[in-house]
VEXKOL-723443 format. One record per residue: residue in one letter; x, y, z of N, C-alpha, C, O in turn; chain. Coordinates in nm, 4 decimals. Layout:
% residues N
residu:A | n_c1:X | n_c2:Y | n_c3:Z | ca_c1:X | ca_c2:Y | ca_c3:Z | c_c1:X | c_c2:Y | c_c3:Z | o_c1:X | o_c2:Y | o_c3:Z | chaine:A
...
% end
This chain:
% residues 90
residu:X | n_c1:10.5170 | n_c2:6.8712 | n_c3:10.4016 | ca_c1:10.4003 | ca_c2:6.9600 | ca_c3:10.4083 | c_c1:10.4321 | c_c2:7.0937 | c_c3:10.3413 | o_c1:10.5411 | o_c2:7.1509 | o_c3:10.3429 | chaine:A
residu:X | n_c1:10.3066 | n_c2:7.1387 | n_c3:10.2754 | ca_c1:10.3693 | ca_c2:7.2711 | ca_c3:10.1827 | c_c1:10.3375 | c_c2:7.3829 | c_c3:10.2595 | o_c1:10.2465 | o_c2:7.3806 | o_c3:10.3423 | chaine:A
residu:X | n_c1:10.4141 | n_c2:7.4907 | n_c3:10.2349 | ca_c1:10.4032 | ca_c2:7.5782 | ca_c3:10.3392 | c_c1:10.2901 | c_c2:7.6924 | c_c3:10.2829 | o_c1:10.2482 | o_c2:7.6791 | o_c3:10.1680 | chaine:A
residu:X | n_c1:10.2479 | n_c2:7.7914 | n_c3:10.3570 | ca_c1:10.1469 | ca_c2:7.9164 | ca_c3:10.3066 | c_c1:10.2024 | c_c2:8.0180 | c_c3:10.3942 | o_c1:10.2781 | o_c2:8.0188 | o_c3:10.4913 | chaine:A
residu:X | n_c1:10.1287 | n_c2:8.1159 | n_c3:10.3154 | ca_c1:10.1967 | ca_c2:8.2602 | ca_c3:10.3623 | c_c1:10.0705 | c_c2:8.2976 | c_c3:10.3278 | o_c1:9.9946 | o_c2:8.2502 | o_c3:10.2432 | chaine:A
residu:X | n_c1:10.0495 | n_c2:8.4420 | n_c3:10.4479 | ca_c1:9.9169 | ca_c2:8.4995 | ca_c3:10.4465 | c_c1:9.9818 | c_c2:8.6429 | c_c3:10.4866 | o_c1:10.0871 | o_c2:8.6479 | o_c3:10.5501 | chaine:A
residu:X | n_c1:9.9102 | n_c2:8.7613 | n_c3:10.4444 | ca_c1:9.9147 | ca_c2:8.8938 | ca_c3:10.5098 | c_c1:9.8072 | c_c2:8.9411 | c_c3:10.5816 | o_c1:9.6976 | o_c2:8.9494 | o_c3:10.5261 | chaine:A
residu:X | n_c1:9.8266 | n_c2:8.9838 | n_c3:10.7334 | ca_c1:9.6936 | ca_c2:9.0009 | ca_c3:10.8163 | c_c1:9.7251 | c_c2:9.1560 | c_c3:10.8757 | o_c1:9.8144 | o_c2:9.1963 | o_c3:10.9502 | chaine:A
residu:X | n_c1:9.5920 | n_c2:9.2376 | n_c3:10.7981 | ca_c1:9.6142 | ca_c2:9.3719 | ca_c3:10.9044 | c_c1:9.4690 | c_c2:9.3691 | c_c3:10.9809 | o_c1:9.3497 | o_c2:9.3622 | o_c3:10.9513 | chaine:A
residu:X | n_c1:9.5555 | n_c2:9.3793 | n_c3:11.1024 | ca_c1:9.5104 | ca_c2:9.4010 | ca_c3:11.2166 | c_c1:9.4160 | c_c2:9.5292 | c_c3:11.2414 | o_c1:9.4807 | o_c2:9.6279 | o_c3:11.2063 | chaine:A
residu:X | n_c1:9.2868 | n_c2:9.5672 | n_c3:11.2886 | ca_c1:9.2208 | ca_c2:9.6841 | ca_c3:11.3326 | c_c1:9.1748 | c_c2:9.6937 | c_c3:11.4781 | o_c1:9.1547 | o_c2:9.5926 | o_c3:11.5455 | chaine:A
residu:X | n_c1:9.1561 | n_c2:9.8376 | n_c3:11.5322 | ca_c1:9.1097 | ca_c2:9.8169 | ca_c3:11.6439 | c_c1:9.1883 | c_c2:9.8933 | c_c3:11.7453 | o_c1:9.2421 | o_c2:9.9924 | o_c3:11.6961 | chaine:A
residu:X | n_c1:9.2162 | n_c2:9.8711 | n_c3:11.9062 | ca_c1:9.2456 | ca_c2:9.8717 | ca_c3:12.0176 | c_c1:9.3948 | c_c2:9.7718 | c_c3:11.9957 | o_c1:9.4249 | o_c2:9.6781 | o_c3:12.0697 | chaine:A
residu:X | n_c1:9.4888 | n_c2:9.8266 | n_c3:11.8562 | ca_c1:9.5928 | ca_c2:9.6921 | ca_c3:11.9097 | c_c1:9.7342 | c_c2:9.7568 | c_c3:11.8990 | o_c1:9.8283 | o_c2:9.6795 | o_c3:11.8812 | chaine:A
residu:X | n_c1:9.7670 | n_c2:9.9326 | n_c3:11.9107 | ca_c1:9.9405 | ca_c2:9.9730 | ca_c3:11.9276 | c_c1:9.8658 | c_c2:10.0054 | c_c3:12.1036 | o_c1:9.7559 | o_c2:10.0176 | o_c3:12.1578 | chaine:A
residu:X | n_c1:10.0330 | n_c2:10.0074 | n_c3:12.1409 | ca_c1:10.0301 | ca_c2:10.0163 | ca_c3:12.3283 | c_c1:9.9654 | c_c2:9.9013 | c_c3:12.3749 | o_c1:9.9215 | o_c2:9.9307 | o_c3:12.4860 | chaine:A
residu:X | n_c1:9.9368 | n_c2:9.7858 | n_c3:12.3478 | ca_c1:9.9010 | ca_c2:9.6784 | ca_c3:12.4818 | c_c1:9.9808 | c_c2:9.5761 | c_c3:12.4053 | o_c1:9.9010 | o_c2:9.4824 | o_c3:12.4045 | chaine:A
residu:X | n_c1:10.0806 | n_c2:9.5371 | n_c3:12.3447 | ca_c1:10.1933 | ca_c2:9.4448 | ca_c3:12.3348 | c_c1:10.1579 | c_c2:9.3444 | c_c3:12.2671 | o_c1:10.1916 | o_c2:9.2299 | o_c3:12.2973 | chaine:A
residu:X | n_c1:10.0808 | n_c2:9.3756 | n_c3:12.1606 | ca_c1:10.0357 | ca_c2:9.3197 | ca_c3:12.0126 | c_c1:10.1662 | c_c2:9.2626 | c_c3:11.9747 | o_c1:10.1818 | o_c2:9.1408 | o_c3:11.9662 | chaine:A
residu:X | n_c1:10.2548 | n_c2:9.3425 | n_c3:11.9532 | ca_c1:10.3284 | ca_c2:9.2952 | ca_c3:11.8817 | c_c1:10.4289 | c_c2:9.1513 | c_c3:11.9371 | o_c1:10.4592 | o_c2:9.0455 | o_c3:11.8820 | chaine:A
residu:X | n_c1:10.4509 | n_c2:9.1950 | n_c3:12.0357 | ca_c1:10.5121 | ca_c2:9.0739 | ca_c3:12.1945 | c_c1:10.4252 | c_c2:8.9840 | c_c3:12.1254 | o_c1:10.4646 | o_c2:8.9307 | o_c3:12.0216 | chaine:A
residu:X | n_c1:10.2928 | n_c2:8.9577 | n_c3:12.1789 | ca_c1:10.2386 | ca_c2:8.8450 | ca_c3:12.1869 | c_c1:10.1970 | c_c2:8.8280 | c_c3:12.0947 | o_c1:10.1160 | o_c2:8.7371 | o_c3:12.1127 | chaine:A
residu:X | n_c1:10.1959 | n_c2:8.8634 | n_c3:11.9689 | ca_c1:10.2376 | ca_c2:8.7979 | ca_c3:11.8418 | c_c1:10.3351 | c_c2:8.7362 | c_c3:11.8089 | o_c1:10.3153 | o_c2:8.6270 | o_c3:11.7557 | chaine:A
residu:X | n_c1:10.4902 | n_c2:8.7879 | n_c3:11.8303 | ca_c1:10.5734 | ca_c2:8.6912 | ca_c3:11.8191 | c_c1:10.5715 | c_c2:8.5999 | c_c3:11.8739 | o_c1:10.5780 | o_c2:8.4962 | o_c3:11.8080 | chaine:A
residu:X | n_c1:10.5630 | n_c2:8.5926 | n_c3:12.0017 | ca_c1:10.5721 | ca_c2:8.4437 | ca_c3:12.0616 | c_c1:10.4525 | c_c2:8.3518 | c_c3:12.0316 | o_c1:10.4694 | o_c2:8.2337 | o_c3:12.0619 | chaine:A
residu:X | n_c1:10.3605 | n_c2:8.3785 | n_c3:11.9893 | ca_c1:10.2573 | ca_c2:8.2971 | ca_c3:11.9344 | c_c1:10.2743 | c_c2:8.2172 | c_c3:11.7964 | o_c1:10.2399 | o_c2:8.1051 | o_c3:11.7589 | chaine:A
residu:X | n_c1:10.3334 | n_c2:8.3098 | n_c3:11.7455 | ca_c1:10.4398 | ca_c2:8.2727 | ca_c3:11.6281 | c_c1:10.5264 | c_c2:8.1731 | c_c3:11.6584 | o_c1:10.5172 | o_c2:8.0675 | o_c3:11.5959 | chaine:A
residu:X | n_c1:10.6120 | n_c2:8.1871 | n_c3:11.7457 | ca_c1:10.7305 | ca_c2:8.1265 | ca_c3:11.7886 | c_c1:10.6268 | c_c2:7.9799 | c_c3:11.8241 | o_c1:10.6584 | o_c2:7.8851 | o_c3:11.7521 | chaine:A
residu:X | n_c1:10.5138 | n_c2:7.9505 | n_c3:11.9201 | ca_c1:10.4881 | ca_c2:7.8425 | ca_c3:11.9635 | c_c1:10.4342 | c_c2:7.7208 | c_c3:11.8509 | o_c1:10.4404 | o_c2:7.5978 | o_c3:11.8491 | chaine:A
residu:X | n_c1:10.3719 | n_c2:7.8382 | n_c3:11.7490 | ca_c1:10.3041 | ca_c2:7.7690 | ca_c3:11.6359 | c_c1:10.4317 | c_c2:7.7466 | c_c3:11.5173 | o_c1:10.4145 | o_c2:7.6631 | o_c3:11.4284 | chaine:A
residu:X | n_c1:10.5162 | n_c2:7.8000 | n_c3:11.5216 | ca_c1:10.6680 | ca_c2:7.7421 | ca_c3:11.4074 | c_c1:10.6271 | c_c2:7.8797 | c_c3:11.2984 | o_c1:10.6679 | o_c2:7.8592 | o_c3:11.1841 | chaine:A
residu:X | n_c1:10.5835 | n_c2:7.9596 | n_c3:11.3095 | ca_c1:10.5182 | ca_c2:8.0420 | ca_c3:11.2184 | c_c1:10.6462 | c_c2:8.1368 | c_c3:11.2218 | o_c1:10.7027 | o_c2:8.1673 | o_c3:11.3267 | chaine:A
residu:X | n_c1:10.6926 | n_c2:8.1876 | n_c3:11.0729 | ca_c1:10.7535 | ca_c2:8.2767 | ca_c3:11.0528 | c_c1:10.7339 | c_c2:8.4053 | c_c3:10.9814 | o_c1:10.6322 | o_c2:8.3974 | o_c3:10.9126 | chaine:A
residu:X | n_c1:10.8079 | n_c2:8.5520 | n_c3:10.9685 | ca_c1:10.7853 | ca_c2:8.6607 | ca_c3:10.9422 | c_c1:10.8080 | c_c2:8.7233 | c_c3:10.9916 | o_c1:10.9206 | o_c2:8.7198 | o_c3:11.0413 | chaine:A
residu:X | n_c1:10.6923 | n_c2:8.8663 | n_c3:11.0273 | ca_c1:10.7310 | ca_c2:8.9902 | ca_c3:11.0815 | c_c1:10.6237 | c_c2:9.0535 | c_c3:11.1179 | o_c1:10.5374 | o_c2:9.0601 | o_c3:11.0303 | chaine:A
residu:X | n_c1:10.5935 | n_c2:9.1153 | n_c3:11.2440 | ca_c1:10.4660 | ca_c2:9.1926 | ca_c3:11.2737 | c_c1:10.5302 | c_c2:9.3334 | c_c3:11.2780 | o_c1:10.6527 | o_c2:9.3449 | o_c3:11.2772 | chaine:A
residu:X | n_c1:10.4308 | n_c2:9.4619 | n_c3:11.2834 | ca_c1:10.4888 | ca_c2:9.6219 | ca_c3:11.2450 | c_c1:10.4045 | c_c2:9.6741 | c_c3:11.2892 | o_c1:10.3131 | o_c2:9.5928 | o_c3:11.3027 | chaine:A
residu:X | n_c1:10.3634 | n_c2:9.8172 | n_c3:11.3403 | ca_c1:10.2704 | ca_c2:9.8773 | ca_c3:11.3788 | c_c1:10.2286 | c_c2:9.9809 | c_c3:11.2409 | o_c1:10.3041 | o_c2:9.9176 | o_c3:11.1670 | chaine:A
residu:X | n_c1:10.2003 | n_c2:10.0328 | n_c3:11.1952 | ca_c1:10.1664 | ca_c2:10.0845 | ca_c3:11.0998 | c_c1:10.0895 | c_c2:10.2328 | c_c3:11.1268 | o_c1:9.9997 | o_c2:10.2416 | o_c3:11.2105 | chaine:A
residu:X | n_c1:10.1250 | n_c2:10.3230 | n_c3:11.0640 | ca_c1:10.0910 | ca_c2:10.4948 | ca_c3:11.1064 | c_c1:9.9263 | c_c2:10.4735 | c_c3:11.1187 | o_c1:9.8701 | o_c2:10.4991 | o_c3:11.2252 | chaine:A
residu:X | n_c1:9.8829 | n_c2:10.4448 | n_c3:11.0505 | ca_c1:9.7447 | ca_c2:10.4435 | ca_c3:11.1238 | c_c1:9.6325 | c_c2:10.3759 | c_c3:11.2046 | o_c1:9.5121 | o_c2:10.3500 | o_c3:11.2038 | chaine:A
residu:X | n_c1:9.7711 | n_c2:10.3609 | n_c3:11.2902 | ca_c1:9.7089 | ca_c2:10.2680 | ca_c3:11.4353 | c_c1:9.6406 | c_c2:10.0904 | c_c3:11.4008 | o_c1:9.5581 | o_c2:10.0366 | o_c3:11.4746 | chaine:A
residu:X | n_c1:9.6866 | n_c2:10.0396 | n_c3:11.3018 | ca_c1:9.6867 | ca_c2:9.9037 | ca_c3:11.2570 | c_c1:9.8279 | c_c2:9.8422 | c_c3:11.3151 | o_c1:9.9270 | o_c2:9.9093 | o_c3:11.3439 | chaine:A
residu:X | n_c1:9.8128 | n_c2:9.6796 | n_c3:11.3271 | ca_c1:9.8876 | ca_c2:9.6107 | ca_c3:11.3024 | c_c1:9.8986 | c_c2:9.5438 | c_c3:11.1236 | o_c1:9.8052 | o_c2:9.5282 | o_c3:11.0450 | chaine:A
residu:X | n_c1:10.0703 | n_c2:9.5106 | n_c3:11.0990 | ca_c1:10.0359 | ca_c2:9.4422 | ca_c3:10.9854 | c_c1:10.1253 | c_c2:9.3537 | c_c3:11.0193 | o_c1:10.2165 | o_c2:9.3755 | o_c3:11.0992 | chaine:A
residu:X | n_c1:10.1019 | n_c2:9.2322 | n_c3:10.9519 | ca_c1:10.1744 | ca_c2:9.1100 | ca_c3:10.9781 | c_c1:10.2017 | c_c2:9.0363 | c_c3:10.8412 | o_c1:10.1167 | o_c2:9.0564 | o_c3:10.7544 | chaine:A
residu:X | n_c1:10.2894 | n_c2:8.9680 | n_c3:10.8145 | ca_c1:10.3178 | ca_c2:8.9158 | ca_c3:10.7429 | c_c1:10.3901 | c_c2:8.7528 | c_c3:10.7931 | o_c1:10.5022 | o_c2:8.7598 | o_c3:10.8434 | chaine:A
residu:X | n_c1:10.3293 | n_c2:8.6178 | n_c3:10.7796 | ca_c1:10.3104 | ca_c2:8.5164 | ca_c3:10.8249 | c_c1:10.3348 | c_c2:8.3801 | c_c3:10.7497 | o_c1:10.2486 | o_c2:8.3418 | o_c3:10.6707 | chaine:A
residu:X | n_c1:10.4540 | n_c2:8.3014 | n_c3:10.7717 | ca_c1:10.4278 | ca_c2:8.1750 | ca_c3:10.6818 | c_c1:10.4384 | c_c2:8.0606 | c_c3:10.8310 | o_c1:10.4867 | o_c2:8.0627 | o_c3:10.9442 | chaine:A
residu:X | n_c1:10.3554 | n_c2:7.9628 | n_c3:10.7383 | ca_c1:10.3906 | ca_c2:7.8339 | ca_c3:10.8349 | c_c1:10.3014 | c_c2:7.7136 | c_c3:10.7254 | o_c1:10.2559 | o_c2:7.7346 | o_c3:10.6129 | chaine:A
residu:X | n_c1:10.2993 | n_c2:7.6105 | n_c3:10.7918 | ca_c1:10.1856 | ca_c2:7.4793 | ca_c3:10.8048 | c_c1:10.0616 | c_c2:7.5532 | c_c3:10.7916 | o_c1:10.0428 | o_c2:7.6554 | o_c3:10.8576 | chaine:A
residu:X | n_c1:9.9711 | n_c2:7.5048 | n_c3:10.7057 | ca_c1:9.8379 | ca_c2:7.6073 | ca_c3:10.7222 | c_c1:9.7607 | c_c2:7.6144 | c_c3:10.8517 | o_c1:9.7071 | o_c2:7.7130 | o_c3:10.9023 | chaine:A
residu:X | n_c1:9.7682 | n_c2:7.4304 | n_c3:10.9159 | ca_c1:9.7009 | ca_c2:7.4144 | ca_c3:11.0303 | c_c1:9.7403 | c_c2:7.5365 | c_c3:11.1316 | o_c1:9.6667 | o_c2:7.6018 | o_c3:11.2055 | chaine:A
residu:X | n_c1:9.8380 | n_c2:7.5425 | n_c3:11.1167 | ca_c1:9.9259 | ca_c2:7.6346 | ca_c3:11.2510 | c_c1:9.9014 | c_c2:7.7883 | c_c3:11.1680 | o_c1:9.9459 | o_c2:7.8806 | o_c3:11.2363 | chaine:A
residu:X | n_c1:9.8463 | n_c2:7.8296 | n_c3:11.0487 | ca_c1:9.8483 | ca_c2:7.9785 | ca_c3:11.0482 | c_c1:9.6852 | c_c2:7.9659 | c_c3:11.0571 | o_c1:9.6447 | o_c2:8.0728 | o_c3:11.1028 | chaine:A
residu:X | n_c1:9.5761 | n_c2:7.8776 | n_c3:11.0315 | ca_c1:9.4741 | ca_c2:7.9233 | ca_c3:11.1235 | c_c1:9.4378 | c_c2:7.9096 | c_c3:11.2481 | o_c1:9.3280 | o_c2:7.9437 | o_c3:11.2920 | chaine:A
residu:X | n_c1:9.5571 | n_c2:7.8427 | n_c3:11.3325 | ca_c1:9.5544 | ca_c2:7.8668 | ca_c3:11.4444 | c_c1:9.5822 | c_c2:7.9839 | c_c3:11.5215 | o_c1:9.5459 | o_c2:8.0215 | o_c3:11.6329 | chaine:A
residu:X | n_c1:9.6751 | n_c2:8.0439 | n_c3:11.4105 | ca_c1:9.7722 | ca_c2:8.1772 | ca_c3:11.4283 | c_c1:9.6170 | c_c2:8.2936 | c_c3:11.4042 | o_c1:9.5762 | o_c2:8.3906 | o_c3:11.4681 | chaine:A
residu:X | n_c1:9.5824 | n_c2:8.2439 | n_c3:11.3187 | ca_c1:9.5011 | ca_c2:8.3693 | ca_c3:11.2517 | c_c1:9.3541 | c_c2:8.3879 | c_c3:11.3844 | o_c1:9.3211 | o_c2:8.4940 | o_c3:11.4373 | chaine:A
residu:X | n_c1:9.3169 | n_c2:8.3073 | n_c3:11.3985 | ca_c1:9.2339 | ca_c2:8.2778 | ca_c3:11.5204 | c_c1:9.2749 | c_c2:8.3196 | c_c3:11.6330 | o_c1:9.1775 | o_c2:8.3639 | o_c3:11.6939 | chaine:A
residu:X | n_c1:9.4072 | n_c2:8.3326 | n_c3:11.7175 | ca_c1:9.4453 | ca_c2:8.4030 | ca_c3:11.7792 | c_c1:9.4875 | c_c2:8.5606 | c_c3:11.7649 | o_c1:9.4967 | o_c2:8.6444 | o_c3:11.8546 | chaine:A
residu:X | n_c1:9.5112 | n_c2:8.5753 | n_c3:11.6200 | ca_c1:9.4976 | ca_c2:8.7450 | ca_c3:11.6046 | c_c1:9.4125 | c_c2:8.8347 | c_c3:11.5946 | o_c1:9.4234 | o_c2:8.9568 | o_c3:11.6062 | chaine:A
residu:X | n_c1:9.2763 | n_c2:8.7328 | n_c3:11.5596 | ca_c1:9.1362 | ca_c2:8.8095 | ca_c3:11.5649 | c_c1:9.1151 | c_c2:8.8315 | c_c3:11.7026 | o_c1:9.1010 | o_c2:8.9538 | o_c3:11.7018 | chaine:A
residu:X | n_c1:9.1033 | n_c2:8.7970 | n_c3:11.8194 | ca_c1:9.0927 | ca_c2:8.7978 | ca_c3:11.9265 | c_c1:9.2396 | c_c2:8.9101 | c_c3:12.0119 | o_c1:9.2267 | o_c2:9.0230 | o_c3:12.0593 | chaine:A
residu:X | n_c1:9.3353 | n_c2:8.8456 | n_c3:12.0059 | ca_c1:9.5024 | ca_c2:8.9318 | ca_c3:12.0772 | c_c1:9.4958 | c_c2:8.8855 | c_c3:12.1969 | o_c1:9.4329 | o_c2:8.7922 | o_c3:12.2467 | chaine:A
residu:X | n_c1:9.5900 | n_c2:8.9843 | n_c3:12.2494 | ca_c1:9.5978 | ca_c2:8.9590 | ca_c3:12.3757 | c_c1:9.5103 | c_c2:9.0369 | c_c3:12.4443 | o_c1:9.4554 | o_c2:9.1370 | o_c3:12.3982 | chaine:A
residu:X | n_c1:9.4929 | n_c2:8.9823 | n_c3:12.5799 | ca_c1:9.3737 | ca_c2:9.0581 | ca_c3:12.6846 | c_c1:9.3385 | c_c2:9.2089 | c_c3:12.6282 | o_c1:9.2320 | o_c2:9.2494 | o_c3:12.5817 | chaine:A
residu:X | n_c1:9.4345 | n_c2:9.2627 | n_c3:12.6432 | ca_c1:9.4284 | ca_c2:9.4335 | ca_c3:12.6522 | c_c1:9.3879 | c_c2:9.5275 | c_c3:12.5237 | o_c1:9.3510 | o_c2:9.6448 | o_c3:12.5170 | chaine:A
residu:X | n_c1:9.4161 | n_c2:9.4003 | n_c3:12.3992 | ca_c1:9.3578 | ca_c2:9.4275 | ca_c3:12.2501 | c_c1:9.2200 | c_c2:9.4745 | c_c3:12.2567 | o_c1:9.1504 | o_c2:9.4639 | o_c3:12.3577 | chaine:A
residu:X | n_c1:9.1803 | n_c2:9.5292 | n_c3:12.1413 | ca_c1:9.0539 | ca_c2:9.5039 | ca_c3:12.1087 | c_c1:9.0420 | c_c2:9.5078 | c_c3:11.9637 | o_c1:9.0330 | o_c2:9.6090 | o_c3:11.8942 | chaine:A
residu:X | n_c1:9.0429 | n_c2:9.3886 | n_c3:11.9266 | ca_c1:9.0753 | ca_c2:9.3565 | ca_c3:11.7775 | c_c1:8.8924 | c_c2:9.3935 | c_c3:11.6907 | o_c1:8.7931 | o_c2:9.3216 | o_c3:11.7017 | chaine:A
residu:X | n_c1:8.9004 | n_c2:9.4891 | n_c3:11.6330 | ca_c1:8.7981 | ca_c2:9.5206 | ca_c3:11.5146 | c_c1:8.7700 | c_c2:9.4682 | c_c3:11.4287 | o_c1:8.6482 | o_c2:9.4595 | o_c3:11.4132 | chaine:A
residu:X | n_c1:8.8379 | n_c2:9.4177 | n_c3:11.3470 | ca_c1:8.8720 | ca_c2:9.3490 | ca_c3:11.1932 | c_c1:9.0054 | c_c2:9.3091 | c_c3:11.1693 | o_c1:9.1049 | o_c2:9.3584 | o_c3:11.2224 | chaine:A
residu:X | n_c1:9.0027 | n_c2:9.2185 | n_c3:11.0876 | ca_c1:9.1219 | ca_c2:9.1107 | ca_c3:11.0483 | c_c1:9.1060 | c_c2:9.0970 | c_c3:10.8696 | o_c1:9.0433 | o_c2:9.0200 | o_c3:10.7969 | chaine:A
residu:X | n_c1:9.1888 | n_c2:9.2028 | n_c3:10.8471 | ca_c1:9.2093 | ca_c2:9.1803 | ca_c3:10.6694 | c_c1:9.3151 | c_c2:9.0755 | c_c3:10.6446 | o_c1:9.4335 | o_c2:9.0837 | o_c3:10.6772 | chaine:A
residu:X | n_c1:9.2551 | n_c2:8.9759 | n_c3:10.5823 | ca_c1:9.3567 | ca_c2:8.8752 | ca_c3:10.4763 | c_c1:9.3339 | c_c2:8.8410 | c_c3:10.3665 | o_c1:9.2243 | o_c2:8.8345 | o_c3:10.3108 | chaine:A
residu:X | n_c1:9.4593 | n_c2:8.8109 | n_c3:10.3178 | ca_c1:9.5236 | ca_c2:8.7863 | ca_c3:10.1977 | c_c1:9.6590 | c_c2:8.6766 | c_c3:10.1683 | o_c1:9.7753 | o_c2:8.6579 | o_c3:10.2042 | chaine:A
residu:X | n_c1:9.5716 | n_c2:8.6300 | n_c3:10.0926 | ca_c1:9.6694 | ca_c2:8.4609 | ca_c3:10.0915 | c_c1:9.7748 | c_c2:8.5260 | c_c3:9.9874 | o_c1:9.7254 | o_c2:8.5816 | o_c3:9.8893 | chaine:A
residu:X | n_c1:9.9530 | n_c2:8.5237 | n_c3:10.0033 | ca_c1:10.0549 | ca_c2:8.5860 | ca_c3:9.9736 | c_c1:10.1348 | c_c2:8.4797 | c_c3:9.8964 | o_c1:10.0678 | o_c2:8.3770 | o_c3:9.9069 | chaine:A
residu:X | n_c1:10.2587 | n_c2:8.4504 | n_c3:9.8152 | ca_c1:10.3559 | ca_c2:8.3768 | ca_c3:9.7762 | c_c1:10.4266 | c_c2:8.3446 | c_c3:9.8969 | o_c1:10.3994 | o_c2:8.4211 | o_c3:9.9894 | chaine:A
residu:X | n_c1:10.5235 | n_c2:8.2384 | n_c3:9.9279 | ca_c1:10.5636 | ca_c2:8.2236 | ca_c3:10.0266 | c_c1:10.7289 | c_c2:8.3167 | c_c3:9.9769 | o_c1:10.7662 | o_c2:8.3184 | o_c3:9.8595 | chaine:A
residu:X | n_c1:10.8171 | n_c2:8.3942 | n_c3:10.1036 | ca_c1:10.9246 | ca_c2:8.4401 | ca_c3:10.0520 | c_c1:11.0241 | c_c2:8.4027 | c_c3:10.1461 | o_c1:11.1361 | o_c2:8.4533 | o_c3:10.1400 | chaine:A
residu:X | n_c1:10.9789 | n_c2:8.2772 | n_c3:10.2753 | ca_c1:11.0629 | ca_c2:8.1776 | ca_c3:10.3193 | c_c1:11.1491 | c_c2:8.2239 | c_c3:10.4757 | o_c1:11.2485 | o_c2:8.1710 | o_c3:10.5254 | chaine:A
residu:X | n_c1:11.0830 | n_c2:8.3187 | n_c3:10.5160 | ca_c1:11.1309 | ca_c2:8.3788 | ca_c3:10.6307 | c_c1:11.2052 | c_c2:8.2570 | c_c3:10.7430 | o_c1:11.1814 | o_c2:8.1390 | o_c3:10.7689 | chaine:A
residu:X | n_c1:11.3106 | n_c2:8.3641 | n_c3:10.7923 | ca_c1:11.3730 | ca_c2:8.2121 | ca_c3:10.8929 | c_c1:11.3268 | c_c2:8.2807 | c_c3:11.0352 | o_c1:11.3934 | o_c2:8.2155 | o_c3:11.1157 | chaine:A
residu:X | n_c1:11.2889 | n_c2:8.3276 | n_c3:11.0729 | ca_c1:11.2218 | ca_c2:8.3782 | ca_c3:11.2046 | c_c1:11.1095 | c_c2:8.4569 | c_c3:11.1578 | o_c1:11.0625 | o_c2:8.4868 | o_c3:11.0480 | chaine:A
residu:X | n_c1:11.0729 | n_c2:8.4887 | n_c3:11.3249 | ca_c1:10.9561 | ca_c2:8.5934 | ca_c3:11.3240 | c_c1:11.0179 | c_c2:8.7497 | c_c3:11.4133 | o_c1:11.0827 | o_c2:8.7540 | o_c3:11.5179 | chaine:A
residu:X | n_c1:10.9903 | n_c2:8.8152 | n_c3:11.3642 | ca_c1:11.0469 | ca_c2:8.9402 | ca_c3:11.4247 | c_c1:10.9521 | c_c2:9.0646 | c_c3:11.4063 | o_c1:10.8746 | o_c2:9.0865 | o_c3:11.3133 | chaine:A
residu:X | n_c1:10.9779 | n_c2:9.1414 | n_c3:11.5194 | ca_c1:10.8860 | ca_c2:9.2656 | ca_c3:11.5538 | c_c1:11.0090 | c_c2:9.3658 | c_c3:11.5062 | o_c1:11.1232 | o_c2:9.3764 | o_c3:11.5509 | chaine:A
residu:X | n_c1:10.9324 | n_c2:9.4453 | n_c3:11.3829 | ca_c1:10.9979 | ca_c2:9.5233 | ca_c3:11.3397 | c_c1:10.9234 | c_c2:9.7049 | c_c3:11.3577 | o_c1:10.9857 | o_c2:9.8017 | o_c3:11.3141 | chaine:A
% end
């Protein structure tokens, strides 16, 4: 299966309620690799490869977050893949 890579910034209600936590491990359940970041002007940005099935599963769960989110908008952009071996909150 060929892999995809996507870049997703996050808007909204999403530094301080553990965006970034429950991104990784959502990551982690779906095999999805990369890196999520908080970004100076109160965005998340993510950077994401996997199975496509599993990054619109991924992506579907980032429009939404966790409980305490309040996700605004979801910018993407389909990326080159650059083969990440984990996912990590940087």
């Amino acid at each position: 299966m060929e892999k995809k890579a996507i870049i997703l910034k996050v808007f909204g209600r999403v530094q301080g309620v553990g965006f970034r936590f429950y991104t990784q491990k959502k990551a982690n359940e779906l095999n999805i690799f990369g890196f999520v970041q908080n970004m100076l002007d109160g965005s998340v940005y993510i950077e994401a490869e996997g199975q496509e099935e599993n990054l619109n599963t991924f992506i579907d769960w980032v429009s939404t977050g966790p409980s305490w989110a309040r996700v605004k908008q979801v910018q993407k952009q389909w990326v080159p893949v650059k083969n990440y071996t984990e996912f990590e909150i940087r």
